[in-house]
Residue frames relative to the residue before (quaternion, step in Angstrom):
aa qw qx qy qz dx dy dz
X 1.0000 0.0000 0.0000 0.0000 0.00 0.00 0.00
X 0.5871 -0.5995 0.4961 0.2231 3.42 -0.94 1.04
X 0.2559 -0.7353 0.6036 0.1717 3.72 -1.12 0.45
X 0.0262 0.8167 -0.5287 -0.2297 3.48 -0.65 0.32
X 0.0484 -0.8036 0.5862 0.0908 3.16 -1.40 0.98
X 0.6580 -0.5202 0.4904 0.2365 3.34 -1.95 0.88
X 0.7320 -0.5119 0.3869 0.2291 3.13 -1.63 1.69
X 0.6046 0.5966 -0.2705 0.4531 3.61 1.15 -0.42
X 0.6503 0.3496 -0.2418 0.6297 3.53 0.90 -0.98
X 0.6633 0.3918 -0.5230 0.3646 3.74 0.44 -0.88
X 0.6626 0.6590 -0.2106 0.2869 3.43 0.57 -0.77
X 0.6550 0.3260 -0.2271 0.6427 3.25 1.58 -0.63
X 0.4243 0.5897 -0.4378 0.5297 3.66 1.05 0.01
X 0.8083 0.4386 -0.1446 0.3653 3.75 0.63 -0.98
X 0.5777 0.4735 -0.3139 0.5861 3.09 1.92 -0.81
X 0.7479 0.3883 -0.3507 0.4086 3.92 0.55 -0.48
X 0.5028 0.4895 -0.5370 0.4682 3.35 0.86 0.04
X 0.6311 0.6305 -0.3025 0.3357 3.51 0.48 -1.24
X 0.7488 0.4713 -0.1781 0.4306 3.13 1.42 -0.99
X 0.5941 -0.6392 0.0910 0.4798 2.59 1.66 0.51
X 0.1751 0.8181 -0.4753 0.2723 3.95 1.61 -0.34
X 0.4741 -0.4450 0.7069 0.2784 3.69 -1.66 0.35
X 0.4799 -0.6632 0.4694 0.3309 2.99 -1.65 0.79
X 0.1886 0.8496 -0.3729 0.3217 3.35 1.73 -0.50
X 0.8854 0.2713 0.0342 0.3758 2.49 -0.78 -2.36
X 0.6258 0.6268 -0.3213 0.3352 3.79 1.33 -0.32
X 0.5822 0.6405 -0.2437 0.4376 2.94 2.11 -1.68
X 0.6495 0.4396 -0.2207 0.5799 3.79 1.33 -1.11
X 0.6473 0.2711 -0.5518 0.4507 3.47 -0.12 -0.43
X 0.8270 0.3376 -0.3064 0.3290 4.40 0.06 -0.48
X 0.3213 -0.8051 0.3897 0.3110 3.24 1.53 -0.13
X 0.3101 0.6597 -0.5347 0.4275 3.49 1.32 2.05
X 0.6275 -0.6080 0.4450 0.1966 3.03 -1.09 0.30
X 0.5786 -0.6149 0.3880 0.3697 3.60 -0.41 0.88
X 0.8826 0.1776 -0.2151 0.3785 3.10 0.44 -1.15
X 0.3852 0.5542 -0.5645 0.4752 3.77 1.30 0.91
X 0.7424 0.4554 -0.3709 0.3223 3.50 1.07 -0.39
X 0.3358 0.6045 -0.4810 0.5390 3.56 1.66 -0.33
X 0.8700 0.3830 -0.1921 0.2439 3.46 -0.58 -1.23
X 0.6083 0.3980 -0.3597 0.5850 3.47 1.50 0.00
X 0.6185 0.4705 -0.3852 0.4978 3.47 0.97 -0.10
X 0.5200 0.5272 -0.4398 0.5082 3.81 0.89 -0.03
X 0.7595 0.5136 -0.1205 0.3805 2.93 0.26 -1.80
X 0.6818 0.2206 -0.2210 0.6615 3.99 1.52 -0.03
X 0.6716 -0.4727 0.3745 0.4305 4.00 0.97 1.22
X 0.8044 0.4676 -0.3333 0.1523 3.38 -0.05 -0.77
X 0.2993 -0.8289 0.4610 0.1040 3.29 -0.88 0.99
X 0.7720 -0.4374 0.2431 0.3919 3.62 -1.30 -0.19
X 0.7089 0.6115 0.0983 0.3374 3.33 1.74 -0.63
X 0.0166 -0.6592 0.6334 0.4049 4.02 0.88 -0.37
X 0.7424 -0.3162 0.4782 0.3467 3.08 -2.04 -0.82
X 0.7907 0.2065 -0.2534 0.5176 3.23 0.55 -0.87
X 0.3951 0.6486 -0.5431 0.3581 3.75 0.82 0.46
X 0.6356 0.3249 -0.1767 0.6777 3.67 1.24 -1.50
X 0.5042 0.5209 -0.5755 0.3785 3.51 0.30 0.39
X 0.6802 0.3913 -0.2069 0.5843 3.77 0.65 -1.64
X 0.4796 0.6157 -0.4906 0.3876 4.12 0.87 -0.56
X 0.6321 0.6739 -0.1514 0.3513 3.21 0.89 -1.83
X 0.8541 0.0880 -0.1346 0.4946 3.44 0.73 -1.28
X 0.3604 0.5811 -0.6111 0.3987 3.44 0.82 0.99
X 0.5869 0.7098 -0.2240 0.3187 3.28 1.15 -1.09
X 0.6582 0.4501 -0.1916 0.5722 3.04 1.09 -1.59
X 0.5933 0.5703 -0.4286 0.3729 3.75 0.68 -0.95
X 0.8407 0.3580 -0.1607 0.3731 3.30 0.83 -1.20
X 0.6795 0.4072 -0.4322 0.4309 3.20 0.63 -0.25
X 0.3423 0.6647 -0.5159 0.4182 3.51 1.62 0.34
X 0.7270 0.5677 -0.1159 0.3684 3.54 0.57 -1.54
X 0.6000 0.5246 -0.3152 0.5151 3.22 1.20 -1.43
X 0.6735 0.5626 -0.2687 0.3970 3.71 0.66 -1.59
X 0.7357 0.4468 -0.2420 0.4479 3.69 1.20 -1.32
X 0.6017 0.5397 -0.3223 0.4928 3.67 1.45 -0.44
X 0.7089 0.4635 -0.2515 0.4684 3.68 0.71 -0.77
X 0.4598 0.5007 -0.3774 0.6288 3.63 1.27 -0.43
X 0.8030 0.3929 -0.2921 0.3398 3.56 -0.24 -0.90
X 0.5852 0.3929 -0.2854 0.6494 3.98 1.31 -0.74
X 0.5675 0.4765 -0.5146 0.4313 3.81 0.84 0.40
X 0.5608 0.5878 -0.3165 0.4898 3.22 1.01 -1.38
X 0.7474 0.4506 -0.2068 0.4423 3.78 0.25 -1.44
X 0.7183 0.2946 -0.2871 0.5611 3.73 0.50 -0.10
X 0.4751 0.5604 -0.5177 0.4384 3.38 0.87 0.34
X 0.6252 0.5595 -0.2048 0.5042 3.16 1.01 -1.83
X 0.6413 0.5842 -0.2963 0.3995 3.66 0.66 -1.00
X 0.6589 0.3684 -0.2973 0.5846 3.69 1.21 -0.33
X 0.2897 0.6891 -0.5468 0.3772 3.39 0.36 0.38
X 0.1369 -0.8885 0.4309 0.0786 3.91 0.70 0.74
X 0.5808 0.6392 -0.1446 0.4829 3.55 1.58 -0.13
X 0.5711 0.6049 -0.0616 0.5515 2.86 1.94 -0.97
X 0.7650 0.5273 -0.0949 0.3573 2.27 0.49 -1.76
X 0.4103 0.8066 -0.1877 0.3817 3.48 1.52 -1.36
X 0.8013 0.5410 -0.0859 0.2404 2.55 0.69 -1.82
X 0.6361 0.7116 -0.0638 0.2915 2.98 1.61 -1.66
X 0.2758 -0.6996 0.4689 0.4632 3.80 -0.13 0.10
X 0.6242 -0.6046 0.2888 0.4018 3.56 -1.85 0.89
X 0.5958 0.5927 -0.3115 0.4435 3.71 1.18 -0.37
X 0.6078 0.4711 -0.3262 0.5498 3.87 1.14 0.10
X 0.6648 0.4608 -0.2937 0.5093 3.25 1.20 -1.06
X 0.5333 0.6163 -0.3320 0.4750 3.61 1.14 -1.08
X 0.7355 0.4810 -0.2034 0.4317 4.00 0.73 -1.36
X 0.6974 0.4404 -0.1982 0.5296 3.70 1.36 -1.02
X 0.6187 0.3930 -0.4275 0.5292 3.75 1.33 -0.03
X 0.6414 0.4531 -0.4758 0.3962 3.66 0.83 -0.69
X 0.6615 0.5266 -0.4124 0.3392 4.16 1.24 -0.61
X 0.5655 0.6302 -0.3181 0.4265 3.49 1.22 -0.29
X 0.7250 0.4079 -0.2834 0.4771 3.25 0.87 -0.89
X 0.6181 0.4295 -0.4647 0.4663 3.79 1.07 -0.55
X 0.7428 0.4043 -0.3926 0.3615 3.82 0.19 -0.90
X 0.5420 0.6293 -0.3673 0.4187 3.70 1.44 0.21
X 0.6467 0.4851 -0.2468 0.5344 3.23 1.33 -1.35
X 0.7854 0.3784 -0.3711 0.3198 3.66 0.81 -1.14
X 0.4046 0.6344 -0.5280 0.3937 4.12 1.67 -0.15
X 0.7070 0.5767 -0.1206 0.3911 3.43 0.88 -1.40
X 0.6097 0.5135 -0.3108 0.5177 3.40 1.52 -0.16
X 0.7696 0.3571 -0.1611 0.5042 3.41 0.91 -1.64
X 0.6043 0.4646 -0.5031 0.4072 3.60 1.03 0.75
X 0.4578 0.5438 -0.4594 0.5326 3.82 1.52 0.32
X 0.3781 -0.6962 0.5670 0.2257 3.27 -1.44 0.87
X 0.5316 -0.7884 0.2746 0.1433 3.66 -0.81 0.78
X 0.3852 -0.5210 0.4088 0.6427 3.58 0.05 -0.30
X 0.5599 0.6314 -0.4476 0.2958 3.62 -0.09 -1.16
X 0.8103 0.1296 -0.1430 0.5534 3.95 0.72 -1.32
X 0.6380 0.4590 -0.4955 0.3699 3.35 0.46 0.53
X 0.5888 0.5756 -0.3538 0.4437 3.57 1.74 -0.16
X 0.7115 0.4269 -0.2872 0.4785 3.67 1.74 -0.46
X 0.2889 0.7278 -0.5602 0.2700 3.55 1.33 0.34
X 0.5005 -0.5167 0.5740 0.3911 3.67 -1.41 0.33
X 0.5617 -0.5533 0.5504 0.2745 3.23 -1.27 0.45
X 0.3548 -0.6366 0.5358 0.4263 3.83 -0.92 0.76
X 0.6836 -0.4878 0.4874 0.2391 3.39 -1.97 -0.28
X 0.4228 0.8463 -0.0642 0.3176 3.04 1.84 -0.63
């Protein structure tokens, strides 16, 4: 069953988000539902974000996926080199043992941080649906 609430609560529901508040902590401090608060916050434009929050979001982003792009190029480059079987020969079995165990973590962890987590798939807005 639906809840109705007065233009008063929606309204202060809209001014503390604005103010920047978790919906969370908004849904408890007015005793609304999360997802009545998603949907009045659509329905009035407003998003998870000022402007210049997704502004500085924006270039962290760019920073990193600069890095990410310049790190993964470079552990390409290095495991290329790493097959070099002549080299490699060369190498004692405890270095070679230490440079296969670093390859597999920085493989497993690229391969982690491209799975989405619970954490951001539990704060997604509900759909409308």
């Amino acid at each position: 069953m639906a809840h109705s609430h007065d233009s008063g609560t929606k309204a202060a529901v809209l001014a503390a988000i604005m103010a920047g508040q978790a919906v969370a902590e908004v849904a408890r401090q007015f005793s609304v539902d999360r997802t009545t608060i998603f949907r009045w916050r659509a329905s009035a434009g407003l998003s998870d974000a000022t402007p210049l929050q997704r502004k500085k979001w924006d270039e962290i982003g760019e920073l990193l996926f600069d890095y990410l792009r310049e790190n993964l190029t470079t552990l390409s480059v290095q495991a290329d080199h790493f097959r070099d079987r002549d080299w490699l020969k060369t190498q004692p079995a405890g270095e070679t043992a230490n440079l296969h165990g670093v390859l597999v973590d920085k493989a497993v962890r690229i391969l982690t941080a491209l799975e989405p987590n619970d954490r951001e798939e539990s704060s997604e807005e509900p759909s409308n649906a």
